[in-house]
C-alpha positions as a Markdown table, in Angstrom:
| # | Residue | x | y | z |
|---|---|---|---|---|
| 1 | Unk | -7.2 | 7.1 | 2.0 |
| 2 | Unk | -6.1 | 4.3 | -0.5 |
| 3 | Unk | -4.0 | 5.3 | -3.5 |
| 4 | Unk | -4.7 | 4.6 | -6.6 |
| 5 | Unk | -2.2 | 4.0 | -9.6 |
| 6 | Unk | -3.8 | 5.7 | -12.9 |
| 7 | Unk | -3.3 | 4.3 | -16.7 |
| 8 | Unk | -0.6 | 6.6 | -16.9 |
| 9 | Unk | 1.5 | 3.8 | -14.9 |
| 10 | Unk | 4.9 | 3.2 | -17.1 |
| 11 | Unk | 5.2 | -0.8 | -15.7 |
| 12 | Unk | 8.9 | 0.4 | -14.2 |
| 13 | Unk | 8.6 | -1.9 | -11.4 |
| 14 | Unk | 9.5 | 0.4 | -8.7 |
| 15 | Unk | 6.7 | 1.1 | -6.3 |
| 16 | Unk | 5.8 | -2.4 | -5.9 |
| 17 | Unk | 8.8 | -3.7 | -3.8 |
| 18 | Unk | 8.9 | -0.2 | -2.2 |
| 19 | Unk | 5.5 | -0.9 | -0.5 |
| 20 | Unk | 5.7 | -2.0 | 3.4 |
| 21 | Unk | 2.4 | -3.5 | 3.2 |
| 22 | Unk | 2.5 | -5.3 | 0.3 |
| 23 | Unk | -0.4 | -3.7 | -1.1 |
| 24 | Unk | 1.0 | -3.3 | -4.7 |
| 25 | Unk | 0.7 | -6.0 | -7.4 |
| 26 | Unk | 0.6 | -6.2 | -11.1 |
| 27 | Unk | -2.7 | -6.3 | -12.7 |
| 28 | Unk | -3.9 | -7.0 | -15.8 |
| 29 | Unk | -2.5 | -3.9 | -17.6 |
| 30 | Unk | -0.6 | -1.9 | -15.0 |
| 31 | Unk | 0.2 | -2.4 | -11.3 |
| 32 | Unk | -3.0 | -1.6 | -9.0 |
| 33 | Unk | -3.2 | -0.9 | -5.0 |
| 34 | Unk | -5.6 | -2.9 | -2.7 |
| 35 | Unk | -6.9 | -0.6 | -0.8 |
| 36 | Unk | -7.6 | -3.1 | 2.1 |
| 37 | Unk | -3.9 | -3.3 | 2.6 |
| 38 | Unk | -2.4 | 0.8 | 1.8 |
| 39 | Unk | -2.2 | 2.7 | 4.3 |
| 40 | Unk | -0.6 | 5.1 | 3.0 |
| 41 | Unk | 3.0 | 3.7 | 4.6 |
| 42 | Unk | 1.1 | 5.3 | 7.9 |
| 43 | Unk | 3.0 | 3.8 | 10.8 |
| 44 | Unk | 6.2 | 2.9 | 8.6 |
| 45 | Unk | 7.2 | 6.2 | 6.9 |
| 46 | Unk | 6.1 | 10.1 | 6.9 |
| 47 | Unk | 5.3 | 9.9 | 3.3 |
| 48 | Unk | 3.7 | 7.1 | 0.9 |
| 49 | Unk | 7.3 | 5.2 | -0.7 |
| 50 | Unk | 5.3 | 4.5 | -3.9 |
| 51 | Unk | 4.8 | 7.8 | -4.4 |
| 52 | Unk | 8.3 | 9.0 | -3.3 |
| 53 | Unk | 9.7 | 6.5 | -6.4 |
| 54 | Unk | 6.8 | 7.1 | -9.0 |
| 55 | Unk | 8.5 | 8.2 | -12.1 |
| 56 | Unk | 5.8 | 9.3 | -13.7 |
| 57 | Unk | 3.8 | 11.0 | -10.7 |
| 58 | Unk | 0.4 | 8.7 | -11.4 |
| 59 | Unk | -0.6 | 7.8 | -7.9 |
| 60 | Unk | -2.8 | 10.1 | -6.5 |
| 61 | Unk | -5.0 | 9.4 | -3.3 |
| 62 | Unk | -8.3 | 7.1 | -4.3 |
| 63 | Unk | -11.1 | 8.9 | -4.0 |
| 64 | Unk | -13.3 | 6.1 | -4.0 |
| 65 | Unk | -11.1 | 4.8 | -0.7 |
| 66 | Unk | -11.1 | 8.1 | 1.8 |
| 67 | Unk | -10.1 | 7.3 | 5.2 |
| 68 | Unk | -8.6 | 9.7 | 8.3 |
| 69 | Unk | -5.3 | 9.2 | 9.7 |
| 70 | Unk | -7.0 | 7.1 | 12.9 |
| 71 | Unk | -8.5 | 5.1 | 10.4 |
| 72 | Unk | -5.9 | 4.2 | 8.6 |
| 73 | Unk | -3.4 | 3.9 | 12.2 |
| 74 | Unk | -6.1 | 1.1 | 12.7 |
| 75 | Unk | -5.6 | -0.6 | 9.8 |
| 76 | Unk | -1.7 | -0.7 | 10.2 |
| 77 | Unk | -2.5 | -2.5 | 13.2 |
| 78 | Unk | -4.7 | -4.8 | 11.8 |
| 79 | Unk | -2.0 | -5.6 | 9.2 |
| 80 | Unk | 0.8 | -6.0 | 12.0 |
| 81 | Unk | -1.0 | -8.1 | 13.9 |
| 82 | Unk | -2.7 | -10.2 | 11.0 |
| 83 | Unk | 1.7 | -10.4 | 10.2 |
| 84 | Unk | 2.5 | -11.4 | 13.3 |
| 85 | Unk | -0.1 | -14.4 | 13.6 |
| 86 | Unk | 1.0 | -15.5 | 10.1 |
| 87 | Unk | 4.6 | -15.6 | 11.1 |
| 88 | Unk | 3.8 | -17.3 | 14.7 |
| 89 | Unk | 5.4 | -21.0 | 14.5 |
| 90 | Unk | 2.7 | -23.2 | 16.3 |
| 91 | Unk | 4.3 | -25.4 | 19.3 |
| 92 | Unk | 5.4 | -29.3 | 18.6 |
């Protein structure tokens, strides 16, 4: 399950560099999850951090993004290996 950020979304900045998977980026109006990318902080913390530092309380789960747990374990591992390719230096 993606979140979602609603139009209730205040602009604080503070769930954007909270975000392990860098899933969080300022949209036209407001800031906006991809949902390829949340996870839901599954395989870095217990609980989303976005949510944790929300001010206003205006990210709910997407419902037009449900996913179970394994699913979403899977695509933490995507990410970390996607990471990890990105980051490998290529020999001389």
């Amino acid at each position: 399950m993606a979140l979602l950020i609603t139009d209730e979304c205040i602009n604080c900045d503070v769930c954007e560099p909270e975000c392990p998977n860098a899933a969080i980026s300022m949209g036209v109006a407001i800031y906006q999850i991809d949902p390829a990318k949340c996870t839901e902080c599954v395989g870095h913390f217990d609980e989303p951090q976005c949510v944790q530092v929300c001010p206003v309380a205006c990210i709910p789960i997407d419902p037009a993004h449900v996913e179970s747990n394994e699913s979403l374990w899977a695509k933490y591992q995507r990410l970390q290996a996607e990471a990890a390719s990105a980051g490998a230096v290529a020999p001389d």
